[in-house]
N, C-alpha and C positions, 0 to 999 in steps of 0.2 A: 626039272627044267628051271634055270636060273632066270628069273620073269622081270625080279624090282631093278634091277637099273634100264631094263629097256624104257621106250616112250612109248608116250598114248599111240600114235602112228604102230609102232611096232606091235604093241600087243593088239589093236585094233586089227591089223591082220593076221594072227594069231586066234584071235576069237571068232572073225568071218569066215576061218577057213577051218575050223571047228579040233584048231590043236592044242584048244584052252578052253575049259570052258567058264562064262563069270562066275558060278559058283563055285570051283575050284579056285578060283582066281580073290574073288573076295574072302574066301576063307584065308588065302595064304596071307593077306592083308590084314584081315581081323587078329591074328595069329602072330603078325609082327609088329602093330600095335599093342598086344600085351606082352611083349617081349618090350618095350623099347620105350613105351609113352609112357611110364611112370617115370621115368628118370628124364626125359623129353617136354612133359607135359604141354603138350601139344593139343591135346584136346580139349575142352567144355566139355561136351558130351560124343559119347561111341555110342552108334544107335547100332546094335550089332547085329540084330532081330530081323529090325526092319530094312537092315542090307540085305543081312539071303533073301529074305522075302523077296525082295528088288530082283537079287540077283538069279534066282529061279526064276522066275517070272521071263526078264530077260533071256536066259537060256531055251526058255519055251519059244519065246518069240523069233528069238534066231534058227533054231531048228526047224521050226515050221517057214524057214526061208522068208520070213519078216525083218531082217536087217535094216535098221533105221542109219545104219553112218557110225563115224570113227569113235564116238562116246557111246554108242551102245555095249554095255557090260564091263564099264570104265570105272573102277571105284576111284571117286572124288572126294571133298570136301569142303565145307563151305566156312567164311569168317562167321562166326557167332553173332553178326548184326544183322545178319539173312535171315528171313522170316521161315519158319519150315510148322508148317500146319502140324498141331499136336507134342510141338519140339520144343520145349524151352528155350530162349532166343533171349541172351542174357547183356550180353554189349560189354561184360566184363564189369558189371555194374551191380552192386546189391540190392539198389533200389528196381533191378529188375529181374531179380533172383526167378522169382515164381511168375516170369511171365513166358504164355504160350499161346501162340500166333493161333488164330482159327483159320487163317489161309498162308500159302506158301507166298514168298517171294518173288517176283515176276523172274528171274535169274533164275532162281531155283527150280521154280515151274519148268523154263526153258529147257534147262538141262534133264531136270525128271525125262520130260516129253522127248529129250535127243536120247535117253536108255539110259545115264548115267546113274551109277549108284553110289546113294548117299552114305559114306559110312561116320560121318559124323559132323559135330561144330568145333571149329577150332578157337582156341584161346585170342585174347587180344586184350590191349591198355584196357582200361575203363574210359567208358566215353568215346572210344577209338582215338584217345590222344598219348600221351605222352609216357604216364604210367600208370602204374599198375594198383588195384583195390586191395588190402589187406588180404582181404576174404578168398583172392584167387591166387592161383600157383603162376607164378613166371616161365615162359617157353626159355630151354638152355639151347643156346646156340650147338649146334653138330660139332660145327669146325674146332672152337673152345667154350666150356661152357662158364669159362668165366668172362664172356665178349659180350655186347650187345646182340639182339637181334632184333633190332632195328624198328624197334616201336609198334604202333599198332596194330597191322596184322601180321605180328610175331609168329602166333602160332599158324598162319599160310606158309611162311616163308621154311619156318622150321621141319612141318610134318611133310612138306613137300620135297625139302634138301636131303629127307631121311628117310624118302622111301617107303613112307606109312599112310601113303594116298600118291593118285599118278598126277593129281591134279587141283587145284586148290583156286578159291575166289577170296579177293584182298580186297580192303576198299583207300583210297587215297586223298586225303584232304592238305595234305603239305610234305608228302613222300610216303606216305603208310603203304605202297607197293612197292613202291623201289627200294625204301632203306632196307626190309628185312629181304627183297630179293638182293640187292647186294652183298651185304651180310652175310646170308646165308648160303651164296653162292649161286641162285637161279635165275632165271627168265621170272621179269615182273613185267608186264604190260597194262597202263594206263591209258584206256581208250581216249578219243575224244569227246568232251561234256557234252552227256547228253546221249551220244551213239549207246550208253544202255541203262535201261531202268532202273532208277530209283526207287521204286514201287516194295514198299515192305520190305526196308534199307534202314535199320536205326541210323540216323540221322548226328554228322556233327555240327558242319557247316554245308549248308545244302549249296550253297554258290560256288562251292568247291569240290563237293562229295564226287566222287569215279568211282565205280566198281571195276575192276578186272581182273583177269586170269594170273596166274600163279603158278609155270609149270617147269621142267628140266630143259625145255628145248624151245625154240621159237617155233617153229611146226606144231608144236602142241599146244602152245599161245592161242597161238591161230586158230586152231580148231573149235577151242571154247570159245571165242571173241564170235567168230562168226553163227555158235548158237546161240550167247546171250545178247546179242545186238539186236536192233529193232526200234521201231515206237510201238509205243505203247499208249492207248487211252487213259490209262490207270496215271500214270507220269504223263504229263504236257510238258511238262520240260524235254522228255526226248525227238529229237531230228525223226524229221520225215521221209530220210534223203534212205534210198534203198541200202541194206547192208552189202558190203562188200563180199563179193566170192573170195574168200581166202583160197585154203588149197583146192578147194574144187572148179577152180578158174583155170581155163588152160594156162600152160607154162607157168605154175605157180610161184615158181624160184627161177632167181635172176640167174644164170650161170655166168657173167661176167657184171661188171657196172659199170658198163661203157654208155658215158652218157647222165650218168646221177650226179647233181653236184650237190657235195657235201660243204658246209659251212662250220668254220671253224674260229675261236676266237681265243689266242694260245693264253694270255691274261685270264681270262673270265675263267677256264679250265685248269691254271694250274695257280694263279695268285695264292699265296697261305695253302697252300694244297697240298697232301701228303704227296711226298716224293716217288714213292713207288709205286701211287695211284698214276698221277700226274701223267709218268712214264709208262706207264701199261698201256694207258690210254694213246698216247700218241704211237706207240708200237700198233694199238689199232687199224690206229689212221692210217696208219701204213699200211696194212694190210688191205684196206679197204681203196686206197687209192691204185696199190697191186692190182686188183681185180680189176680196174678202170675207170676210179669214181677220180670224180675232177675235185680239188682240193680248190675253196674260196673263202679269202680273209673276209669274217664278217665283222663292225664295229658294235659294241657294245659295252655301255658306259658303267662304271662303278654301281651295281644295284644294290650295293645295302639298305639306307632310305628306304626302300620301296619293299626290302624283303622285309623290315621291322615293322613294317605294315600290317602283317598277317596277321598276329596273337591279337591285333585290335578284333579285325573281321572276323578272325574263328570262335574268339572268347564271346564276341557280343550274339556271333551266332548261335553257339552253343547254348545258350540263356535260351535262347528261345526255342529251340530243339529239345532242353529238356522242361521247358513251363511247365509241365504236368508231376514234375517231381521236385523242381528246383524253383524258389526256395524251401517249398513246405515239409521237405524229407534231406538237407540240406545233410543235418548229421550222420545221414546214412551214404553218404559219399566218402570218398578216401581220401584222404590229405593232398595227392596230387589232384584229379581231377576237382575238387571242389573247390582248390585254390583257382586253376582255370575258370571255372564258374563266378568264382566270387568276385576275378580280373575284370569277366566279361558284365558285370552287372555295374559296375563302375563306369563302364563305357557311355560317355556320353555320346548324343548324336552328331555335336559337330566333331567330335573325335571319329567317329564311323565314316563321316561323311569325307575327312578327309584322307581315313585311308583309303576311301573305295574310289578317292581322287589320283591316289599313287599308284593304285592298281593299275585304271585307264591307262595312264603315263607308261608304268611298266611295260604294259600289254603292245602301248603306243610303238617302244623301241624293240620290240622282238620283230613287231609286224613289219618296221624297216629292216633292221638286222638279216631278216627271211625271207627280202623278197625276192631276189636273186637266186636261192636254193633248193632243192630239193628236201634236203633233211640238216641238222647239225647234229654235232658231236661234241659232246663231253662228258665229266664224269658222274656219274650216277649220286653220289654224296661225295663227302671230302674228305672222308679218310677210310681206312679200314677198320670194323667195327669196333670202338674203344671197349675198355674193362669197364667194368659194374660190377655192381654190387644189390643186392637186395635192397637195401637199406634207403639207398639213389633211389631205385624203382618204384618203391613204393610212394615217396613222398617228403616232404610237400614238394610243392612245384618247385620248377627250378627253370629260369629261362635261355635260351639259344641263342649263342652268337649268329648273325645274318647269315657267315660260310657254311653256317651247319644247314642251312636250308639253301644253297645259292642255286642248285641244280634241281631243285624242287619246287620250289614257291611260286616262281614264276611260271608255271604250266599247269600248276592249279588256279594262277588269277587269268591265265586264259583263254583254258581246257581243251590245249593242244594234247594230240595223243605222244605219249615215248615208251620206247621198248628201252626198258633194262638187260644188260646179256653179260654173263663171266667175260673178265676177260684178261685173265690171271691171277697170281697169288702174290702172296708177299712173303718175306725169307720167312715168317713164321706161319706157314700154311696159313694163312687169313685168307680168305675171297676176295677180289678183285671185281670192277665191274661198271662197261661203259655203257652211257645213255644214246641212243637215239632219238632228236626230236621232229616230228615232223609237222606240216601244216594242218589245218582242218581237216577230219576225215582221212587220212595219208594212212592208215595202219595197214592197207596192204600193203604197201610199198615197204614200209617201215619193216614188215616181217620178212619181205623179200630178202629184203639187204642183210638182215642179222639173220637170215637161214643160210644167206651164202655168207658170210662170216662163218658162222659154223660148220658149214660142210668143211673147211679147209683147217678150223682149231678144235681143239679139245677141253677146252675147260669147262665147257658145261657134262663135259663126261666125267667128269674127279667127283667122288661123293665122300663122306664121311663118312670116316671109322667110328661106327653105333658104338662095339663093342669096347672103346677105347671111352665112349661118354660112361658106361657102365661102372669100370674100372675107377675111371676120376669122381664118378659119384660116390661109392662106397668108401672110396680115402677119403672121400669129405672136399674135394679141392674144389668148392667153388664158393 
């Protein structure tokens, strides 16, 4: 039975209805991971042991007619900045090579307790920023592996486009879910701040930090969002406000959108913007206004200013997210993040003060721009994933024009939720892929619209030829 391109939905009735079972199921994963993740490198660590473990256990529990829901006997996996009791938990950082959580993750916990099984930590930047630590192996994009895959959690986006987990957790401080789900070709879902726990979260910039899901489909989005959402006593920072019934809500997909009005602003989406991005995306919109969504010009003024804002607020926050090792292990950083570091320590207070002034301002003109709408639209980053090289990756820092963050920055300074979804290719098989943003709170809505998106396209059904990364690693071609 051919399992890995189905969705968590799909195998989830497959495993209730006892024509699969997880242990069968994680083995076939543990199995395509050593086939696939050396030349992918896509993990930190395979905890291979303690999946069957999981994954019997779970079999026990279904048999004996204990089905807990669509993540029981789901092999996952989590960014390496999630805490996992007994599990080295490394942030892509040497200065925290030998560190191991005495308690899991409040995410992590979630998912344990919804049956899911953990088959390992995924790779990511150092720091969760920009690049990469000497000392770790770089995630190769599916699609090309001489492309980007899209910064931070690289390795979510990667072992998720390739089939070697059904489901992955990202976290997002200036696009760390969307670039590499773009990139990479997948569903990246940045909740709303706050809707979920930060609790045993290596930390970048906490005023911006999101965790979310990582998966092939918006339905399977859903599914995780709605078990790792919640407050939590552990984090005061998360909302109180009850989680949203995703699919378990009646009528959980929109079958027309008659009635949703979508906002759009053709400048902000296509200014300097790649061509065949540009265009995908308005091919979208078309799609989306077919089904019956009302199309409204929103105004929205030149944000550069305000996006060169960020590196002030992330770098000065970073200082202080790592105080316990930065400065005093300083040399044990990598040329890219500790030039970050070294930015943010420079940071003076009236310099903080008046980016976190630009921010407000930002924040100010989205909250007019949206208030007429239901959701907007545009594109997820501004190009299709450029070429790299090792060398770039590693170090030292190297800074972003504003377009490179135009559809990201601003939803981390005001920690609206948006779904990322394929939404084409470009003439050289690259990934394609549009943003939805929505209000406070809106992720059900937001998953609605991009599940009916999907029922009617197919690009999030296109996956990568593994066997053709094999091939180009052995020539050496990257």
């Amino acid at each position: 039975m051919i399992i890995i391109d189905n969705t968590i939905l799909q195998i989830a009735e497959l495993i209730n209805s006892r024509q699969i079972s997880p242990v069968e199921l994680t083995l076939s994963l543990l199995e395509r991971i050593d086939k696939f993740d050396p030349y992918l490198k896509s993990y930190a660590t395979v905890t291979s042991e303690l999946a069957l473990d999981a994954a019997k256990k779970t079999e026990t529990e279904i048999l004996s007619g204990h089905y807990k829901g669509p993540l029981h006997g789901i092999p996952i996996a989590v960014k390496d900045l999630c805490y996992t009791k007994g599990i080295r938990t490394m942030g892509g950082a040497r200065v925290n090579a030998n560190h191991i959580p005495e308690f899991d993750a409040t995410v992590v916990r979630r998912l344990v307790q919804a049956g899911a099984i953990l088959l390992g930590k995924l790779n990511l930047t150092e720091g969760a920023m920009g690049g990469y630590h000497p000392d770790f192996p770089i995630p190769i994009n599916p699609w090309d592996i001489n492309r980007w895959t899209g910064s931070s959690s690289s390795g979510s986006g990667v072992a998720t486009a390739s089939g070697i987990c059904f489901g992955s957790l990202g976290s997002d401080t200036g696009g760390s879910i969307r670039f590499p789900a773009a990139a990479c070709g997948i569903v990246g879902l940045k909740p709303t701040w706050g809707r979920v726990s930060r609790h045993g979260v290596l930390a970048l910039a906490e005023s911006m930090d999101h965790i979310g899901p990582m998966t092939r489909s918006v339905d399977d989005a859903s599914i995780i969002l709605e078990i790792i959402s919640g407050s939590d006593e552990k984090d005061p920072t998360t909302l109180y406000q009850p989680v949203s019934r995703m699919l378990s809500a009646p009528n959980p997909s929109l079958s027309n959108l008659k009635g949703i009005r979508i906002g759009y602003n053709d400048n902000f989406a296509t200014s300097d913007i790649d061509n065949e991005l540009s265009n995908a995306v308005r091919q979208s919109l078309e799609i989306l206004i077919d089904l019956g969504a009302e199309l409204i010009d929103i105004d929205l003024p030149n944000l550069d200013e305000y996006i060169l804002a960020w590196p002030i607020l992330c770098t000065a926050e970073a200082v202080f997210a790592h105080r316990s090792t930065y400065p005093s292990q300083k040399n044990n950083y990598g040329p890219w993040f500790r030039g970050w570091l070294d930015k943010g320590a420079m940071v003076t207070g009236a310099e903080y003060a008046r980016a976190n002034n630009l921010r407000a301002e930002c924040n100010g003109y989205f909250q007019r721009a949206m208030k007429e709408i239901d959701l907007m639209v545009c594109p997820s980053m501004s190009a299709p994933p450029h070429p790299v090289t090792a060398e770039g990756l590693y170090g030292p820092m190297t800074d972003r024009p504003a377009k490179f963050q135009r559809f990201t920055v601003p939803f981390n300074y005001n920690g609206l939720p948006t779904l990322s979804i394929p939404c084409g290719f470009t003439k050289d098989n690259l990934p394609l892929s549009m943003q939805l943003v929505g209000h406070h709170l809106s992720e059900r809505l937001l998953c609605q619209v991009g599940s009916a998106y999907q029922k009617i396209t197919d690009w999030h059904q296109k996956h990568p030829n593994l066997n053709q990364i094999i091939e180009n690693k052995s020539n050496n071609q990257v």
